[in-house]
N, C-alpha and C positions, 0 to 999 in steps of 0.2 A: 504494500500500500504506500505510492509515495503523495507528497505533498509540498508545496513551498517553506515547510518550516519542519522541524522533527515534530512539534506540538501537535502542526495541523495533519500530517501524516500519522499519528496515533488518536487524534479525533477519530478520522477516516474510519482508521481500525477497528474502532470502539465500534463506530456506525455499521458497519458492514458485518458486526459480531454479531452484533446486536438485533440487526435485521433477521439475519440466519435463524437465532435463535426466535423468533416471533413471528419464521412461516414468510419473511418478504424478502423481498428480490431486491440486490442491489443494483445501482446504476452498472449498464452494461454487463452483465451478467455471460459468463458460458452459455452457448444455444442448450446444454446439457440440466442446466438450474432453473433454465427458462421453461424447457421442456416440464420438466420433474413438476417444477412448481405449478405450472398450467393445470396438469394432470392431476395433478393432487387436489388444488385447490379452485378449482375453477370447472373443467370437464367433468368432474366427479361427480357433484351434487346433481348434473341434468341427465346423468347417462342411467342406463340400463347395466348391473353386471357385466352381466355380457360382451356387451358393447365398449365397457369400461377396460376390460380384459384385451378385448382386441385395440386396441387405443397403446395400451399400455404396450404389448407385442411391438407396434409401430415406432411408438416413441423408440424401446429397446433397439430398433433395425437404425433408428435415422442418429440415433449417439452413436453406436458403434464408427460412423464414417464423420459427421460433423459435430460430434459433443463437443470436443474441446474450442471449437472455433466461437468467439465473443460474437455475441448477438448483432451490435453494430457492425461487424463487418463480414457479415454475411454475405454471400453472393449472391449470382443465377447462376454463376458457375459451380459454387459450392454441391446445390440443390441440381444441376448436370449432371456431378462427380455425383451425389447420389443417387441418381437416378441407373447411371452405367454399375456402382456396386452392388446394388440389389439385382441385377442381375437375371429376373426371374422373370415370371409370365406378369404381361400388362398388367394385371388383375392387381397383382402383390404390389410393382409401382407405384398404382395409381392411389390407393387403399393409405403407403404414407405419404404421399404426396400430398393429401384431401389431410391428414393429419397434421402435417407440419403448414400448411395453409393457415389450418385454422388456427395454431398456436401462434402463427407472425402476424394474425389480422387481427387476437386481442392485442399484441406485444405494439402492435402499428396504434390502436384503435388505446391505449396508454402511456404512447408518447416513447413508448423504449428503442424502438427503431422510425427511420421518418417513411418508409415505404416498405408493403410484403413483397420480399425478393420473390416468392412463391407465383407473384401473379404475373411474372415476366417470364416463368417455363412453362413451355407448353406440358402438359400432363399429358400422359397418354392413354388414348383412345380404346378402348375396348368395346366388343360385341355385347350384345343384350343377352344375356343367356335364353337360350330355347326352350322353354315349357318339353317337358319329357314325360305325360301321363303315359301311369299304363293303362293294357287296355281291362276293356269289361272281363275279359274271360282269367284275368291274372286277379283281377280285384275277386273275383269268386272266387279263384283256387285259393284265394287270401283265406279269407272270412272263413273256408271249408275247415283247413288247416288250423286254424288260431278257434274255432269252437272243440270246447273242451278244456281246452288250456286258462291257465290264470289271467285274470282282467279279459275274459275274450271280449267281451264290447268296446274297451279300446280301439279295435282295431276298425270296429264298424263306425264309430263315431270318426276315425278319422278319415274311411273310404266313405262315407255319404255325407258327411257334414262338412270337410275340410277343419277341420280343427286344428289350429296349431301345436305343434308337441306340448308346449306351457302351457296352451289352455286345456288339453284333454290334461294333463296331469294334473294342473291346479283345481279339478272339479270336485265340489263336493255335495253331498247329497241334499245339502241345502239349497243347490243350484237345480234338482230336478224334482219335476212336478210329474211324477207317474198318472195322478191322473189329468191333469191337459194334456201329457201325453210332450210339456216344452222341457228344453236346455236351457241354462243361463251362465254367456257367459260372464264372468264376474270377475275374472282374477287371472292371473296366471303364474303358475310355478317357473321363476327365473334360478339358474344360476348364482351363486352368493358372490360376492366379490373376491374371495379368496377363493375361489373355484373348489372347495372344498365341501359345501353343502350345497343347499337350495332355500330359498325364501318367495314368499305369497304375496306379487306383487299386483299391480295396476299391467291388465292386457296393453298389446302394443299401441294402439291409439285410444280414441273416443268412439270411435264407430266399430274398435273390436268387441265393445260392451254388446251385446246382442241378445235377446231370444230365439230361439230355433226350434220351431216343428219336429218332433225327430219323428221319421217311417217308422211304421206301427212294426217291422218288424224290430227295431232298436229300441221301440219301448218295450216288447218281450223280453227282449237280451236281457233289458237293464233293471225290471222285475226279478230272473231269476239269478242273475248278479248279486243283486241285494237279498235275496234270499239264503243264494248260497257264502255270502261274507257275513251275516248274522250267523248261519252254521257254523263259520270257520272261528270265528270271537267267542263261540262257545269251547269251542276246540281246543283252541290256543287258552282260555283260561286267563291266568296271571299274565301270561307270556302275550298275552297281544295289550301290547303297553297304549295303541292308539297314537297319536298326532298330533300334539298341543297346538296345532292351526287350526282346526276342527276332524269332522268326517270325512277324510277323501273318498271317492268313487273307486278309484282305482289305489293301491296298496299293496304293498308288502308284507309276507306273512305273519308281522308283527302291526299291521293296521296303518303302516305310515307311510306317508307319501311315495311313491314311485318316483326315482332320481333321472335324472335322464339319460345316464348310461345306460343303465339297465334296461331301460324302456328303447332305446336306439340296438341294443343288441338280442332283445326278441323279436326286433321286426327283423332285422338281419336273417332270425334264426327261421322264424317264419317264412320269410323269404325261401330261403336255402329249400324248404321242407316241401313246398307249394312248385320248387320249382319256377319260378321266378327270375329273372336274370335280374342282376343289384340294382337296388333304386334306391335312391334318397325318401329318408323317412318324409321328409316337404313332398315329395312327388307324387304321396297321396291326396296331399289337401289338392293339388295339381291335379289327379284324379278323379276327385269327385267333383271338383269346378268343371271339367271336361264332358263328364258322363253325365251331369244338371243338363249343361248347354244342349247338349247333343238330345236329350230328352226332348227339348224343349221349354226348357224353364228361362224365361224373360230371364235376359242379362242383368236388370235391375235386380232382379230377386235371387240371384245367385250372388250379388256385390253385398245385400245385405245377410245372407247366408255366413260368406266368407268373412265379415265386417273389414270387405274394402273399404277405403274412406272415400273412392271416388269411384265413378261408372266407369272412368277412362280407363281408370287401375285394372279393372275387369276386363275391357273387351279389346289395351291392349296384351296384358298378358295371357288372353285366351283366344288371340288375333290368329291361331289354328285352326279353329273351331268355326271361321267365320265362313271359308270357302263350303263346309257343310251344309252349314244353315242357311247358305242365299238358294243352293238347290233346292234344301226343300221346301223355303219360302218361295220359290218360285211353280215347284210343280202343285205347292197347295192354293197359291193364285193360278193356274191353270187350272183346277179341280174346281175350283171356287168361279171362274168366270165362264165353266163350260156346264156349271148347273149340276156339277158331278160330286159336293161336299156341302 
């Protein structure tokens, strides 16, 4: 720490001690301190686990190459040089590049640098991923496979409803109404921040909050569900300790929440079983958005199925679905104007 005087040079010191120890950033800082401290105290409190975790991943990739460089003198060449180290598919690039944006447009948006070096590199471009449902005859050898086995309505709630993995997991039986025969979704099981548990959060939007019709065949399911995990709570006795969140739907032989390992390597297993080639456990809610459409269920009523938060969200992510539907929008306007429907 120097200064024009030894005195004003050990002010400094004190200042910059002092900072540290009180969680704040001194003038000019490491991109490393700047980073830390964003993530910590700033990105933290708006993020999702999850999302907190992957964040954190990023930060770790964009130190490795530029921590030690002070924040005023960052580049676009810097933010170049990382771009050529990471080294990997678009995807990963692009993922810290949106990371380190966002940390230089507070850092900009507080007066600590005068401009985001970040908005002077082009980031790179990547494809939309391609919706991959299966089909109808893989969704039944699902459902065929996984009856009998533990939690089997899981599986149907996620092939006919789309449910997100956190929100079928975060259900609990205060959410269903056997007799209207509805779902509600209310919550969902995320991730803890130390990637270690799980915790009962708020679904991914405002429009994930939902009710849902469930097909009369999954309010059977979900009757003898709850019949047969009253049988098992007798079973288990002492040993079924329950959930201090409440009731879950779906459980573990000891009544508590299903984690989401566990829960991603039954479907795996299922898969395997059913004969199935690998799909992402998302590729169901993909699935039954797919098989709604194709049914015939108004795009509107499938966005609020889904709890898209917009129409567009639906018909362009299910923009496969659409060369189906104009045929047979067309041959039942032909049916329809020849006096034939």
């Amino acid at each position: 720490m120097t200064g024009r005087t030894r005195t004003e040079a050990k002010n400094k010191l004190k200042t910059a001690i002092a900072a540290g120890q009180n969680g704040l950033v001194t003038d000019n800082p490491y991109l490393h301190e700047w980073l830390d401290y964003w993530l910590k105290h700033i990105a933290k409190p708006s993020l999702e686990p999850g999302t907190w975790n992957a964040y954190r991943s990023q930060v770790n990739n964009i130190n490795d190459t530029l921590g030690r460089v002070r924040l005023e003198d960052l580049r676009p060449e810097h933010i170049e040089k990382l771009h050529r180290n990471l080294n990997r598919a678009p995807a990963t690039v692009l993922k810290a590049h949106r990371v380190l944006s966002r940390a230089l447009k507070v850092a900009e948006q507080r007066g600590k640098i005068s401009r985001n070096p970040a908005t002077l590199v082009d980031a790179p471009s990547i494809r939309q991923h391609e919706v991959t449902p299966l089909t109808a005859d893989d969704a039944r050898s699902i459902l065929r496979v996984a009856e009998g086995r533990r939690n089997a309505p899981r599986w149907t709630v996620a092939l006919s409803l789309g449910l997100r993995q956190g929100e079928a997991l975060g259900l609990r039986w205060d959410d269903i109404d056997l007799d209207a025969g509805t779902l509600t979704v209310r919550h969902a099981l995320k991730r803890s921040f130390d990637g270690k548990g799980s915790v009962l959060g708020e679904p991914k939007t405002k429009r994930s909050k939902r009710t849902i019709l469930m097909p009369r065949s999954l309010q059977q399911a979900m009757r003898r569900h709850r019949t047969e995990q009253g049988q098992e709570r007798l079973r288990y006795g002492p040993n079924w300790t329950g959930d201090p969140r409440g009731d879950f739907v779906f459980t573990t032989p000891k009544g508590t929440a299903v984690s989401h390992q566990p829960d991603y390597a039954e479907w795996k297993k299922i898969l395997d079983l059913a004969g199935v080639s690998s799909a992402r456990l998302h590729d169901a809610r993909h699935t039954a958005a797919t098989l709604m459409m194709v049914q015939g269920v108004p795009a509107r009523v499938v966005m609020e199925i889904l709890g898209h938060s917009t129409i567009q969200l639906t018909m362009n992510t299910y923009s496969h679905v659409v060369p189906e539907l104009s045929e047979a929008a067309a041959e039942a306007m032909d049916r329809a104007l020849r006096g034939q429907g």
